[in-house]
C-alpha positions in Angstrom: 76.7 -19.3 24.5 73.7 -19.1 22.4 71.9 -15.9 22.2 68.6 -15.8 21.2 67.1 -13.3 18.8 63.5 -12.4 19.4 61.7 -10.5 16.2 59.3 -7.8 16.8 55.9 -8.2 14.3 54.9 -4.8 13.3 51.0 -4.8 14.1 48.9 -5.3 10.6 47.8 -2.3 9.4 44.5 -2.7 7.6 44.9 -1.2 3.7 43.5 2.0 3.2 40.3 1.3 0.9 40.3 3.3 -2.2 37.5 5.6 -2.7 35.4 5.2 -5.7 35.4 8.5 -7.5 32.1 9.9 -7.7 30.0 9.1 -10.9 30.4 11.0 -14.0 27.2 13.4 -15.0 27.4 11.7 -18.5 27.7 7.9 -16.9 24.5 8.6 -14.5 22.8 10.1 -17.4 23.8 7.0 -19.5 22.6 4.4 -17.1 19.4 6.4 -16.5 18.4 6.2 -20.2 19.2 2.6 -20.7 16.6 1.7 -17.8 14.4 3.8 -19.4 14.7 2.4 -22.4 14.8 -1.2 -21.1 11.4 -0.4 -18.8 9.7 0.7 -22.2 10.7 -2.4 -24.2 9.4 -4.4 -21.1 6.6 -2.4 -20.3 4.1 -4.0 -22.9 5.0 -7.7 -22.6 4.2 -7.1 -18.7 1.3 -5.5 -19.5 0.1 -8.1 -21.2 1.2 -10.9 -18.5 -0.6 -9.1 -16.2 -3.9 -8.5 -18.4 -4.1 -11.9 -19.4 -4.3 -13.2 -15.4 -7.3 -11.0 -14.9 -11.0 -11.8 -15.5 -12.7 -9.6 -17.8 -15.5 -8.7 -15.9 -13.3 -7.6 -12.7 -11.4 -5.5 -15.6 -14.5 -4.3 -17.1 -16.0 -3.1 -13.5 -13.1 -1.8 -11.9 -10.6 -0.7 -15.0 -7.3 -2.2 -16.2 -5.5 0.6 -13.7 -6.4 -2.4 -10.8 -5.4 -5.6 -9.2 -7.1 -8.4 -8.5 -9.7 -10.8 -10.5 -6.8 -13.3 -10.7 -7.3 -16.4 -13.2 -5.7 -18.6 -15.3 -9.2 -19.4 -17.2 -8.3 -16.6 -19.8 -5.0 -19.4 -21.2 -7.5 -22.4 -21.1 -9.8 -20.8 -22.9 -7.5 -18.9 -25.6 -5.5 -22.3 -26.1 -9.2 -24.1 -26.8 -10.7 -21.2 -29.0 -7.8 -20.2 -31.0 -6.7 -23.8 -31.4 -3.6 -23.3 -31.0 -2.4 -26.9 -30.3 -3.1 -27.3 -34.3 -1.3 -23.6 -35.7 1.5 -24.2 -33.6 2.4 -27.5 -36.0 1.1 -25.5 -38.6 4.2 -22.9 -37.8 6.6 -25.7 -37.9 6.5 -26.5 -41.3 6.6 -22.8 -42.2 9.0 -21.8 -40.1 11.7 -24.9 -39.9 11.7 -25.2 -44.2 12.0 -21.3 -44.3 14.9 -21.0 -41.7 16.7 -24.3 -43.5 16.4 -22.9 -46.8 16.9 -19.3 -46.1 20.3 -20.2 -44.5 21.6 -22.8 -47.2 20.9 -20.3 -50.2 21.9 -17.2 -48.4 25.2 -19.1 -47.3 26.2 -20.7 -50.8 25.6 -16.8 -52.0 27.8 -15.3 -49.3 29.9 -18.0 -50.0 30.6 -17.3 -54.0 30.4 -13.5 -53.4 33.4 -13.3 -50.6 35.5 -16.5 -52.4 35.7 -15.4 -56.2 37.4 -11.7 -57.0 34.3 -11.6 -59.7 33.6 -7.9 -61.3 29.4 -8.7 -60.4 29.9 -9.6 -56.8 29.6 -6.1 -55.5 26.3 -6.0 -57.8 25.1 -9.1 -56.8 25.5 -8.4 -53.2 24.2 -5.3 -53.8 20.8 -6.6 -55.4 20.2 -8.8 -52.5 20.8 -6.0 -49.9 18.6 -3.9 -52.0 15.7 -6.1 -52.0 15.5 -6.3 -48.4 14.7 -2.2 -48.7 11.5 -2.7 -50.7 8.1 -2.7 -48.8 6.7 -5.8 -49.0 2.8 -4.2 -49.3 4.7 -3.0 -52.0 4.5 -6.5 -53.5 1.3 -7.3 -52.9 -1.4 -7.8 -55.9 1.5 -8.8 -58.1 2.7 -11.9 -55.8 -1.1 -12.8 -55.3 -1.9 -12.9 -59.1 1.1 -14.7 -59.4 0.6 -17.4 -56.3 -2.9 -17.7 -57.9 -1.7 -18.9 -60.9 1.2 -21.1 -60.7 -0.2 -24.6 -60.2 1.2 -27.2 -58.1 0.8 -31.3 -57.6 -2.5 -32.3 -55.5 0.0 -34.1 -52.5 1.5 -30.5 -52.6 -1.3 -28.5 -52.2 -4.7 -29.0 -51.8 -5.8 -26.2 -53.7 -3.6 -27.6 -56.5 -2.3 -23.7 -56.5 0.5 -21.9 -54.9 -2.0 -19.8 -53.2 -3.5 -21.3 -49.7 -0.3 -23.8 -49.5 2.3 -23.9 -46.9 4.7 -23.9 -49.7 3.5 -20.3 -50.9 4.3 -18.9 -47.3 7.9 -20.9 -47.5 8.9 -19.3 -50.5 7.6 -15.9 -50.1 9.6 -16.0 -46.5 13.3 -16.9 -48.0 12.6 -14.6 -50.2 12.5 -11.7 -48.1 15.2 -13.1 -45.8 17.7 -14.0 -48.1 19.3 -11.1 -48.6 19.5 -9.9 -44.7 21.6 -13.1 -44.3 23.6 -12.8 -47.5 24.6 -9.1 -46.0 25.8 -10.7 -42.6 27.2 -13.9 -43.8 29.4 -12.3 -46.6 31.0 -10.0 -44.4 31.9 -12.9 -42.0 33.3 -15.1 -44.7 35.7 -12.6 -46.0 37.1 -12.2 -42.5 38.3 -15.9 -42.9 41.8 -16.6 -43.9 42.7 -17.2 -47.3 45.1 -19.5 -46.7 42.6 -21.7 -45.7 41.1 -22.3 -49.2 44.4 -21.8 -50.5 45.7 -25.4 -48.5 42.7 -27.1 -49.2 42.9 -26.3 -53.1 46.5 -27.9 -52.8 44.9 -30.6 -50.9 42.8 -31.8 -54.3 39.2 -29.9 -52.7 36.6 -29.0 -55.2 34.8 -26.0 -54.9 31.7 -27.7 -53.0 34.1 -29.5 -50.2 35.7 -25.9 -49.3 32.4 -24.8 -48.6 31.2 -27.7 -47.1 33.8 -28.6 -44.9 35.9 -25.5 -44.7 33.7 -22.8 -44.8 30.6 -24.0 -42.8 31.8 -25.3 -39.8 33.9 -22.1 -39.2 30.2 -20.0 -39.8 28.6 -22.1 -36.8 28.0 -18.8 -34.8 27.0 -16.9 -37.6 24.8 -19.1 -38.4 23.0 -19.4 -35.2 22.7 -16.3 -34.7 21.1 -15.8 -37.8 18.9 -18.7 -37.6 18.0 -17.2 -34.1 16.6 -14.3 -35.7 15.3 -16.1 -38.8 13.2 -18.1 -36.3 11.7 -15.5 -34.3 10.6 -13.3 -37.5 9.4 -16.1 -39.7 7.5 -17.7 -36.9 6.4 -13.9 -36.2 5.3 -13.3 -39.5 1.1 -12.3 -39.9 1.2 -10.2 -43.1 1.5 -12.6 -45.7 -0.3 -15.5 -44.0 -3.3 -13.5 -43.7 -3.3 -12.6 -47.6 -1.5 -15.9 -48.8 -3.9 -18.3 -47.4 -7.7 -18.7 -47.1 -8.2 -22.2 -45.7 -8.6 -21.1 -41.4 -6.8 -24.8 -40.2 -4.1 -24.0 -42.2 -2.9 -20.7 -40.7 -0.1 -20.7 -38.7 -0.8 -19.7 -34.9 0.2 -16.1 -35.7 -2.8 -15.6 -37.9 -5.3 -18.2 -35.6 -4.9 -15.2 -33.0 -7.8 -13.6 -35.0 -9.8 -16.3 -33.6 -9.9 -14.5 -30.7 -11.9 -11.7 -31.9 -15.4 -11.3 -31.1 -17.8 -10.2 -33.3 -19.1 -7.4 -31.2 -16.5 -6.6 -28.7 -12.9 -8.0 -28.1 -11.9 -9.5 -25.0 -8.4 -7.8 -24.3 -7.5 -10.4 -21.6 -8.4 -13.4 -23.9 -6.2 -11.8 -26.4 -3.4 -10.9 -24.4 -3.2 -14.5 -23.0 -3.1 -15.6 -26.4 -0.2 -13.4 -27.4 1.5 -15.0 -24.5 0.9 -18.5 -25.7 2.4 -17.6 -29.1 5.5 -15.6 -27.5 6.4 -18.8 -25.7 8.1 -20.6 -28.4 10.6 -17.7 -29.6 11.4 -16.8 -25.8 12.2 -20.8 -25.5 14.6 -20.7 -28.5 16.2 -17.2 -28.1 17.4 -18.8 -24.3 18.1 -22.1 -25.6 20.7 -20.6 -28.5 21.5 -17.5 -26.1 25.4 -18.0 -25.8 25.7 -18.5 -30.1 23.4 -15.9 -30.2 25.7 -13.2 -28.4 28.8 -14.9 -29.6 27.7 -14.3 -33.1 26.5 -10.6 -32.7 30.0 -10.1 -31.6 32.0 -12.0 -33.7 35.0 -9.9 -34.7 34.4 -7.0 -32.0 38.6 -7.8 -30.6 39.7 -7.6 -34.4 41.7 -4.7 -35.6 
């Protein structure tokens, strides 16, 4: 005789949710003042999207505190004034020497100062942090006396002078740079293992092959980030190219922005449409090298 068992199911009872505790005073207070923050760091570059869609006389007649007067006449006419198709090329072979350059020094640098036990490398390291603290107005007459007298070959320069050549502005840029990235790389190459060099000198590798091949590859998101930032403020830079050069085609697109200017009165929406023009390229490469950008601003944060 077979008996048959039946089983009761107890009836599923829903999991009590677990109530988020309040917000902490100092949390709210936090999050409050990073929106701020973030709306005031936005607030001009919308400011000047907006502006630069408007028509100056709706502006002029009914304030910038207004909508409406929509255009996109304001780009076409900034791109064709200011020229920018030619300063944007103009930037290139500033900026993309100056980055290359500014990275290959500043590494081979970081390189010998965090490699060899030498008694000058705290100096050394020191000198080239130190430099970045001077003013560069400070600078001034003495690298324009200088740039006006150092001569250069005719297919280098037209001027046959240092001064009004695209390789014054390349120099005068790694200079100033060279020691931010000598800071940041130097601190990253230290982190790297010893044994690492210490193999590859048992392997038979000079000096130049462990910081070719050893070295290098492993500073790949150091590098980009760095080169992120090299970008933007070499391709940003207005202050020497406006006392550097004298010949208007070859400014880069920074400086062509004075083209905008009118003699009598300024035409904020022309200008601000301009700015936008030139923002374009560093917004393109800060999103395109986003991920090594971030991974190289934190490299090290999980390290004890």
């Amino acid at each position: 005789m077979s008996t048959a068992t039946a089983t009761t199911r107890k009836p599923d009872v829903a999991p009590a949710r677990r109530r988020r505790p309040p917000p902490r005073p100092q949390r709210v207070v936090l999050h409050v003042f990073l929106a701020a923050v973030a709306i005031g760091w936005l607030f001009p570059i919308l400011w000047a999207v907006l502006t630069s869609l408007r028509s100056y006389e709706y502006t002029a007649a009914h304030g910038y505190v207004s909508l409406g007067g929509w255009t996109l006449d304001n780009y076409v006419t900034a791109w064709r004034t200011a020229e920018f198709g030619k300063h944007f090329l103009n930037s290139v072979y500033i900026t993309v020497p100056a980055v290359l350059l500014t990275l290959f020094l500043a590494s081979c640098v970081a390189f010998v100062v965090a490699r060899f036990s030498w008694k000058i490398n705290i100096v050394l390291l020191g000198l080239f942090t130190a430099a970045n603290l001077l003013p560069q107005q400070a600078l001034l007459i003495p690298l324009f006396r200088l740039f006006t007298q150092v001569p250069l070959p005719a297919f280098m320069s037209d001027s046959e002078l240092l001064y009004d050549s695209y390789w014054g502005l390349i120099l005068v840029n790694v200079a100033f740079q060279c020691g931010f990235c000598v800071f940041v790389l130097s601190n990253y190459m230290r982190a790297l293992p010893r044994d690492l060099y210490e193999a590859a000198t048992v392997d038979g590798a000079s000096v130049w092959r462990q910081y070719w091949q050893v070295t290098m590859p492993l500073c790949r998101p150091a590098l980009a980030a760095l080169a992120t930032l090299e970008v933007t403020w070499i391709y940003n830079e207005f202050f020497w190219a406006t006392v550097l050069m004298r010949t208007g085609d070859k400014f880069p697109v920074t400086s062509s922005l004075n083209n905008l200017r009118g003699e009598f009165f300024t035409d904020n929406n022309l200008v601000s449409a301009g700015s936008v023009l030139v923002a374009i390229p560093t917004l393109v490469i800060f999103f395109l090298l986003q991920r090594q950008f971030v991974r190289g601003l934190t490299l090290g944060a999980s390290k004890g």
